[in-house]
C-alpha positions in Angstrom: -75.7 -6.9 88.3 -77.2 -4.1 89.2 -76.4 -1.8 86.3 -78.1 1.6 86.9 -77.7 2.2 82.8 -78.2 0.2 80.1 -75.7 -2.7 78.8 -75.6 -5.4 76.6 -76.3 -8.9 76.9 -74.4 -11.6 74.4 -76.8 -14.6 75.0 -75.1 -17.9 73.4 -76.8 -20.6 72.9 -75.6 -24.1 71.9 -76.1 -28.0 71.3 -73.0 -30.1 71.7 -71.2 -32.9 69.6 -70.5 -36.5 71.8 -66.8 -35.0 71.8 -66.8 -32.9 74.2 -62.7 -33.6 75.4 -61.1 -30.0 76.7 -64.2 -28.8 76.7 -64.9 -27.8 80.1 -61.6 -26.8 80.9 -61.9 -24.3 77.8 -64.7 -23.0 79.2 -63.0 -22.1 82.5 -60.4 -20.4 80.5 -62.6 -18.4 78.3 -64.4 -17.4 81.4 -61.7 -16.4 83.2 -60.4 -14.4 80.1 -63.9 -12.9 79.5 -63.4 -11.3 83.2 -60.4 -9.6 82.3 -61.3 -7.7 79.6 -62.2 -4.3 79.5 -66.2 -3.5 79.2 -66.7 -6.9 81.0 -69.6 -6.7 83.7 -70.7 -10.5 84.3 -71.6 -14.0 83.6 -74.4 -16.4 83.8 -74.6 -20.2 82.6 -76.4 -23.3 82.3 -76.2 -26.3 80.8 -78.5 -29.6 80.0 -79.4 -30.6 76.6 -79.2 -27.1 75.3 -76.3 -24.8 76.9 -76.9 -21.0 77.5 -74.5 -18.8 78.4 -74.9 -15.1 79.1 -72.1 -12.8 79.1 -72.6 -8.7 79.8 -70.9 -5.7 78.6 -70.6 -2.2 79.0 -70.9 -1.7 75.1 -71.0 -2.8 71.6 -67.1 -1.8 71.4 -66.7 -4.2 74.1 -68.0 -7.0 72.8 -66.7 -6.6 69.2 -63.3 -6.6 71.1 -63.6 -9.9 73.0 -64.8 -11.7 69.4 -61.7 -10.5 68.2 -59.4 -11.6 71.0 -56.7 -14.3 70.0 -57.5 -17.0 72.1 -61.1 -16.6 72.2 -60.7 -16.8 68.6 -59.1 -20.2 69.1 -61.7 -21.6 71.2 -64.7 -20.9 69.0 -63.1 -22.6 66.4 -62.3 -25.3 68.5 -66.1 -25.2 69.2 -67.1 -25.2 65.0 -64.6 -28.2 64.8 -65.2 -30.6 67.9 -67.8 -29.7 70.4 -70.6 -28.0 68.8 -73.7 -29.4 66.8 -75.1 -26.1 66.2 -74.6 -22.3 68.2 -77.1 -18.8 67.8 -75.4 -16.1 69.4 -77.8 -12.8 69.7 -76.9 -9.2 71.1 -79.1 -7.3 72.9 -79.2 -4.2 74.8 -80.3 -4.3 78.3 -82.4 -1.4 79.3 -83.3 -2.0 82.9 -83.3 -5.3 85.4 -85.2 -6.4 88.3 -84.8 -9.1 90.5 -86.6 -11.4 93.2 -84.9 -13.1 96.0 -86.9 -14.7 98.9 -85.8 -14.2 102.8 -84.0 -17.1 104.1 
């Protein structure tokens, strides 16, 4: 990312149900919103057993305003409903970064 100031970090983290139908295709969908909304920076995600997803944000304004969008609004209930056992969702500002990447 390589923010010179510092941002914030939603970091959501999630078990799923065995109905997991639409899921990844919402997921796509949400990311690709995500992207287009202003204060977005970036994305990071994994999952296995326990999924983590990190999204970044120029600011608390920012984030409050994807929450609120429509259709993201629609997918996390969607997510309550069918494809979640359990979800934590934390916010936390970023204050610097480093990074390590070997020499190919």
């Amino acid at each position: 990312m390589k923010n010179s100031k510092p941002y914030y970090a939603v970091i959501f983290t999630s078990t799923q149900t065995e109905t997991i139908e639409g899921y990844s295709e919402m997921a796509v969908k949400m990311e690709n919103l995500a992207k287009q909304q202003k204060g977005f920076i970036g994305i990071d995600s994994a999952r296995n057993e326990v999924g983590i997803t990190v999204s970044y944000w120029e600011s608390l304004e920012a984030i409050k305003n994807w929450k609120a969008n429509t259709d993201h609004l629609f997918a996390q209930q969607k997510g309550r409903e069918q494809w979640y056992n359990w979800y934590n969702v934390k916010i936390c500002k970023v204050e610097r970064e480093y990074e390590f990447m070997k020499d190919l």
